[in-house]
N, C-alpha and C positions, 0 to 999 in steps of 0.2 A: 504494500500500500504506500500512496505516494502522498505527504502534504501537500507538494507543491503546488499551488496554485496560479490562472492565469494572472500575468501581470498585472495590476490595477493601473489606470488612465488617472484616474482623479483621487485627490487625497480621501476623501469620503470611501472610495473603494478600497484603497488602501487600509484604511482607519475601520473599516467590515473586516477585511482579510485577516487584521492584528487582532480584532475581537475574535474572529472563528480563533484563531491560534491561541491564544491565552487560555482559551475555553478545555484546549486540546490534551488534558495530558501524554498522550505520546510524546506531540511536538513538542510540548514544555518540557518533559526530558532531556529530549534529545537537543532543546536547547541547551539547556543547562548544561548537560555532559561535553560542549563543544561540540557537537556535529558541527561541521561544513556547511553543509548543504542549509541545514536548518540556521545558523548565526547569517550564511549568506542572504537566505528567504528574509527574515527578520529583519536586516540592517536595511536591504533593496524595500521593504515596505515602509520603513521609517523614513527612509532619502525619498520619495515620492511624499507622503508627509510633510515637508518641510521646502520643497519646492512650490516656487511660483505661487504661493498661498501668504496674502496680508497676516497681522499677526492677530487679529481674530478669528480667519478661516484656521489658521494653526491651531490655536487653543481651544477649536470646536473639534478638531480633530485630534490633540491630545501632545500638539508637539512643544518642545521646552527647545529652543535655540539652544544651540552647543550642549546641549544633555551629554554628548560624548567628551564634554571636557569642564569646560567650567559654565556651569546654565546660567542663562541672560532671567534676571530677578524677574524683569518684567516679565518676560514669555512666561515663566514658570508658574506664575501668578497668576495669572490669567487661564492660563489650563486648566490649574488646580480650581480655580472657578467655575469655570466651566464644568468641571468635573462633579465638584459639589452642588453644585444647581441639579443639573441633571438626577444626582441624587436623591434630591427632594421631590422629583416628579414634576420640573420645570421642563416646558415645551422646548426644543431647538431654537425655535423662534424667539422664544421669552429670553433663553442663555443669550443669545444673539445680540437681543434690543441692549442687556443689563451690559453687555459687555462693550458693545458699541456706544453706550451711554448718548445718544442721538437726543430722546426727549421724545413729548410727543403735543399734539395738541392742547390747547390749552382747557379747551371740554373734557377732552379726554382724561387731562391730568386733574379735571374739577372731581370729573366721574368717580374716579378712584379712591382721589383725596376721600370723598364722602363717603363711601362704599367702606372702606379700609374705616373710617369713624364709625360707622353703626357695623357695624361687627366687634370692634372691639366695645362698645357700650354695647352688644349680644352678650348676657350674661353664655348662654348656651355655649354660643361660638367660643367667645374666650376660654370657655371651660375646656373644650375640644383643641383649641390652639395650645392653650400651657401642659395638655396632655399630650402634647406632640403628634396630634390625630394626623395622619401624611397628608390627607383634603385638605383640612382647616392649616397647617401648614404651607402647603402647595399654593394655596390663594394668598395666605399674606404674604409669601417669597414674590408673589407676578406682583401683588400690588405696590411691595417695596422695587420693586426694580420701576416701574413706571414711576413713582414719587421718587428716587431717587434719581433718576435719570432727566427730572425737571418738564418744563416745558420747552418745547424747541425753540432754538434761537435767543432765549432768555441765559441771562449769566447763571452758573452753578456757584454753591460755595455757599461757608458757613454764615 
């Protein structure tokens, strides 16, 4: 049986092929023991990874600039962002806006604001949030990225 798999085009194909593999124990052996073939598979998915991709396409994709020597703070932060968002059950799109920090309409950001108010005065809701419920959760993580990310075009800062 062979891991290897076709080439990936795009870093997203790449950043599927590194999840199948991680998932793999075989392959995770066979990294880990130095196989060839296997550190070669690995390193070539990672170098697609970190080509031709802004550094928020990277950190959606999982990449840490120079991880093979000494990591760039920024990239590395932003990954590891990415990464924890996602863990909370935040959309691609939601990691996206948070980390793109763009903004958004001013309605939009009224919407939120307000939304984000009567939930935490929801006795229910709050109870549900400080319980770490992953829904109640997952909604105040989108709505802090939206009120975080301000209104577009408007100054950010404290």
């Amino acid at each position: 049986m062979t891991d290897q798999i076709q080439a990936p085009v795009t870093a997203a194909d790449a950043r599927a092929q590194i999840d199948a593999l991680s998932a793999n124990t075989e392959f995770g052996s066979k990294l880990l023991s130095g196989d060839v073939a296997a550190t070669k598979q690995w390193n070539d998915l990672h170098s697609v990874l970190g080509k031709g991709g802004d550094e928020i396409e990277n950190a959606m994709n999982g990449v840490v600039l120079g991880a093979d020597t000494i990591p760039d703070g920024q990239s590395k932060l932003l990954a590891e962002g990415a990464s924890w968002m996602r863990s909370l059950g935040l959309s691609d799109d939601v990691v996206r806006e948070a980390l793109e920090g763009a903004g958004v309409s001013k309605e939009e950001y009224r919407m939120v604001t307000d939304w984000r108010n009567r939930q935490m005065n929801n006795p229910a809701f709050t109870k549900r949030f400080l319980a770490n419920e992953a829904e109640a959760v997952r909604l105040m993580m989108t709505a802090s990225v939206v009120i975080a990310g301000g209104i577009k075009g408007e100054a950010k800062g404290f």
